[in-house]
KEKOLNU-947330 format. One record per atom (N, C-alpha, C): residue in one letter; x, y negated, z. Coordinates in steps of 0.02 Angstrom, whole numbers, padded with zeros to 5 digits, always signed. Example, Ala and Ser with C-alpha at 12.3 -4.5 7.8 and 13.67 -1.06 7.14 Angstrom:
<pts>
a+00660+00284+00390 a+00615+00225+00390 a+00660+00165+00390 s+00642+00112+00354 s+00684+00053+00357 s+00645-00002+00394 
</pts>
This chain:
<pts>
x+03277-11339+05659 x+03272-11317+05728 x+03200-11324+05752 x+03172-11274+05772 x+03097-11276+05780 x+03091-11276+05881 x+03046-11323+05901 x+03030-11360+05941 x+02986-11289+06008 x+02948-11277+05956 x+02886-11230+05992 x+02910-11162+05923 x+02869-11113+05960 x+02864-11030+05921 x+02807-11014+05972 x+02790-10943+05954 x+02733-10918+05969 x+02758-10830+05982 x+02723-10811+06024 x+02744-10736+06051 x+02704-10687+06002 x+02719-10641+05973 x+02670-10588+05915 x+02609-10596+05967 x+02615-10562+06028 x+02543-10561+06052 x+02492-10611+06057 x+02520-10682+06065 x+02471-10740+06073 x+02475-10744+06003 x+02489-10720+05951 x+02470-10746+05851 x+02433-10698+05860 x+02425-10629+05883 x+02356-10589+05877 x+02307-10616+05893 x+02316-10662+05969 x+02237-10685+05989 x+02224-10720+05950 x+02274-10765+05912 x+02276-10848+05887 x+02210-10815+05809 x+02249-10746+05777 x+02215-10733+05739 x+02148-10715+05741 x+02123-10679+05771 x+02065-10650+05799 x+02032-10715+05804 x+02033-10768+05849 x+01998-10852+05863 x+01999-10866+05811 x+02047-10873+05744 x+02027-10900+05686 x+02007-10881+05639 x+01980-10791+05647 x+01942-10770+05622 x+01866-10784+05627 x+01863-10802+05681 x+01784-10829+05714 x+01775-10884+05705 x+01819-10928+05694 x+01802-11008+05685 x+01793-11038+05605 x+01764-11077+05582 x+01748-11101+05523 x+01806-11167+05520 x+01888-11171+05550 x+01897-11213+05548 x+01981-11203+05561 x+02052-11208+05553 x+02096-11204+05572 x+02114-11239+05624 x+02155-11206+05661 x+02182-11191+05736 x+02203-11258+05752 x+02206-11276+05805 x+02288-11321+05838 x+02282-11313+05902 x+02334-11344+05937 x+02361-11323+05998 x+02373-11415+06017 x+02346-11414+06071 x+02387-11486+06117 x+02411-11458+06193 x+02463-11486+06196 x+02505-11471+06266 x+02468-11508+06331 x+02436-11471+06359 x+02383-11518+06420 x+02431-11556+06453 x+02428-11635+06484 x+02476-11651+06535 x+02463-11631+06619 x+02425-11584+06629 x+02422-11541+06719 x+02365-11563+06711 x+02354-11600+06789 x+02286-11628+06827 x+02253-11539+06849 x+02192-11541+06812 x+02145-11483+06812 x+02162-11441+06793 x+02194-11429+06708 x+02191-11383+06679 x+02283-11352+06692 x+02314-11366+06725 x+02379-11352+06750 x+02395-11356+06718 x+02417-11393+06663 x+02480-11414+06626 x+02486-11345+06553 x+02416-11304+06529 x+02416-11286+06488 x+02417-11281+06416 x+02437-11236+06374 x+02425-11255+06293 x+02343-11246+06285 x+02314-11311+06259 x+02243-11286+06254 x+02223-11280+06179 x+02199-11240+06174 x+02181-11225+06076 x+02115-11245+06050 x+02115-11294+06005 x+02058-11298+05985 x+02058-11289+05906 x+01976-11318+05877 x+01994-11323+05801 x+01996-11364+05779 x+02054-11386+05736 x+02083-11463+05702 x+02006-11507+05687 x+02024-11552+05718 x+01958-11595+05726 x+01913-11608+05796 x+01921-11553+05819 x+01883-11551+05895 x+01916-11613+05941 x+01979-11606+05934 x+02031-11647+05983 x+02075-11691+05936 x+02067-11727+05941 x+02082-11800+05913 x+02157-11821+05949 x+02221-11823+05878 x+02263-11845+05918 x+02268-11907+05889 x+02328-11942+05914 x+02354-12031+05862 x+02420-12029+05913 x+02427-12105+05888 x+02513-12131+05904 x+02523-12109+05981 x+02493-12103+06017 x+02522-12074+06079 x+02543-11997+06081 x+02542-11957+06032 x+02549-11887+06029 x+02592-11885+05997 x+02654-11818+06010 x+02710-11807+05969 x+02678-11737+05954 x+02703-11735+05870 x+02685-11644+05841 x+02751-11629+05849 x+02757-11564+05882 x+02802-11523+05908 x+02827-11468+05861 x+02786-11464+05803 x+02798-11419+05750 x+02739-11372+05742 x+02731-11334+05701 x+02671-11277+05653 x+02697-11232+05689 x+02647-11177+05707 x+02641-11116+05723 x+02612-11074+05651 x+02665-11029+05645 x+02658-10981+05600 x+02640-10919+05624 x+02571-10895+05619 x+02540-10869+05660 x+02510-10794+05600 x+02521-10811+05561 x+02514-10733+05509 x+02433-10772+05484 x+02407-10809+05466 x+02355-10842+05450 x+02371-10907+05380 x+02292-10904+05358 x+02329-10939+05278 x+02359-11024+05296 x+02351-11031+05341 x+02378-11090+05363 x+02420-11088+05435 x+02458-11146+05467 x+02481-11153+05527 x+02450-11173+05570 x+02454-11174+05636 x+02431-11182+05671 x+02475-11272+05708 x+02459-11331+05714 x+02507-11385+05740 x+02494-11371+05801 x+02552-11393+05845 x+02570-11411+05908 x+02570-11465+05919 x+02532-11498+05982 x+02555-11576+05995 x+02561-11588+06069 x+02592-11608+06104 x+02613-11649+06169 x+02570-11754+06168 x+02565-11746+06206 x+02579-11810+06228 x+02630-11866+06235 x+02638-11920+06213 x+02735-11930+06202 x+02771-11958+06281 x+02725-11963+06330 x+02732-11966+06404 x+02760-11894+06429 x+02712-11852+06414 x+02739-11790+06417 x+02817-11747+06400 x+02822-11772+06323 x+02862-11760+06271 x+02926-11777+06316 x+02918-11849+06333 x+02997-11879+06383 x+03014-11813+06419 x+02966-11790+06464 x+02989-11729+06514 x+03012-11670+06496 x+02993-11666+06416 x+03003-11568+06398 x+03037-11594+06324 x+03061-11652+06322 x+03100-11630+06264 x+03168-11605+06249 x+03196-11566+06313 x+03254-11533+06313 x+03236-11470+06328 x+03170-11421+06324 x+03146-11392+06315 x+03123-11353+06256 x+03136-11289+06254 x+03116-11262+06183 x+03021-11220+06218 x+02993-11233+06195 x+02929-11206+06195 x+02897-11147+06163 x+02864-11094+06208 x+02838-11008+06181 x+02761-11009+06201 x+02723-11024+06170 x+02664-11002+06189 x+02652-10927+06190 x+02615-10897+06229 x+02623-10834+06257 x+02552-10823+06277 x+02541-10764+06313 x+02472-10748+06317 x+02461-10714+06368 x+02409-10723+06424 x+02399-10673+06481 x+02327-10646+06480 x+02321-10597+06531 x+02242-10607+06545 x+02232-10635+06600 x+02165-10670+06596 x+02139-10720+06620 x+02099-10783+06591 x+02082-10833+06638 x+02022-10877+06636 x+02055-10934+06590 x+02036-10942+06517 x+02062-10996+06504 x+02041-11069+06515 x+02098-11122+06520 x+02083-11175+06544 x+02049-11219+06499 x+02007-11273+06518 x+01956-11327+06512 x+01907-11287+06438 x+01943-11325+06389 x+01891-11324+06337 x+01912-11270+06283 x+01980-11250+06307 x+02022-11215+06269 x+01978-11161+06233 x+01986-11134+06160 x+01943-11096+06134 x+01943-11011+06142 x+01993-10988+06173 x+02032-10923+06208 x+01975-10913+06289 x+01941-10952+06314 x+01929-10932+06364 x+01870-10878+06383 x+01826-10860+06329 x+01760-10802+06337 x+01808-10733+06318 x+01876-10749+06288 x+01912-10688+06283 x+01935-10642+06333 x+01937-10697+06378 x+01971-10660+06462 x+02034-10656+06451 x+02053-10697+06406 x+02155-10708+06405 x+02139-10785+06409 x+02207-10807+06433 x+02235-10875+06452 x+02298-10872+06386 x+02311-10935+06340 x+02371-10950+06329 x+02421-10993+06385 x+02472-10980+06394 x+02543-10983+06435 x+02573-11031+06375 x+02627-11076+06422 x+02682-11083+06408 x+02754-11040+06421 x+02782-11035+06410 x+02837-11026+06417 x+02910-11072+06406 x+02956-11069+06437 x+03017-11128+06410 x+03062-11103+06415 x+03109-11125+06383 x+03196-11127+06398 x+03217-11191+06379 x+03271-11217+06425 x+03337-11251+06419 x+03347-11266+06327 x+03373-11296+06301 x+03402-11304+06247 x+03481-11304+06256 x+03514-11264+06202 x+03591-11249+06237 x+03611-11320+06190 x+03656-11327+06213 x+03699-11420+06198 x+03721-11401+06107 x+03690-11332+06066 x+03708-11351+05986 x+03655-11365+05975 x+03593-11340+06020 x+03517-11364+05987 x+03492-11424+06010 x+03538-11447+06037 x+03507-11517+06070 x+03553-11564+06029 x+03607-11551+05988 x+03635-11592+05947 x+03621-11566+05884 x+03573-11545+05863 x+03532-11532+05808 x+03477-11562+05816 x+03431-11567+05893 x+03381-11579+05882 x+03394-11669+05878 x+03441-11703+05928 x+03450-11751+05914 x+03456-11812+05844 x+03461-11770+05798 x+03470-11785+05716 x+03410-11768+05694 x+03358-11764+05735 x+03293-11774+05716 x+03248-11795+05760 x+03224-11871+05723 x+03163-11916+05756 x+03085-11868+05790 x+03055-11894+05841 x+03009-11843+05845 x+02957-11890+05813 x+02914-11844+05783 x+02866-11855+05747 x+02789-11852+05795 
</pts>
């Protein structure tokens, strides 16, 4: 049962950014403040996670590797009955995020988890 997915159109941008970068992708789930509570993308290494971060699962993004997802595990409490879509608009992307000279923003998106995926997801520890 996968946690997060990705919209075809935000794996086009995702691809295009990791065509330009010397480095594979990841994604951390901002917790608000400034950057409103966005997915911000950087390249593995830029952003430093540890024991306070839950990985939410790989984005399979049509690239020779995945892309990880991570939350905050403060965060995680609030959206883990949540299934997660990163998605894509135009617009100003937030803080440091690597999407922002593109003039698209990555989005979240959510849904509910229906009560078989939440007793699936339950039979698995978050990581």
């Amino acid at each position: 049962m996968d946690r997060v997915a990705i919209t075809p159109k935000a794996a086009e941008l995702l691809r295009g950014l990791r065509a330009s970068h010397d480095k594979p992708l990841m994604f951390h789930q901002s917790g608000g403040c400034c950057d409103g509570s966005a997915p911000m993308c950087f390249t593995q290494g830029t952003f430093l996670t540890g024991h306070q971060d839950v990985h939410l699962g790989d984005l399979d993004y049509g690239a020779s590797e995945v892309a990880p997802v991570w939350i905050s595990r403060e965060q995680f409490a609030y959206w883990s009955h949540t299934h997660i879509t990163i998605d894509v608009v135009p617009g100003r992307g937030a803080g440091f995020s690597i999407e922002g000279p593109t003039g698209n923003r990555f989005i979240i998106r959510s849904r509910v988890f229906t009560e078989e995926e939440t007793a699936l997801l339950s039979s698995e520890p978050a990581r």
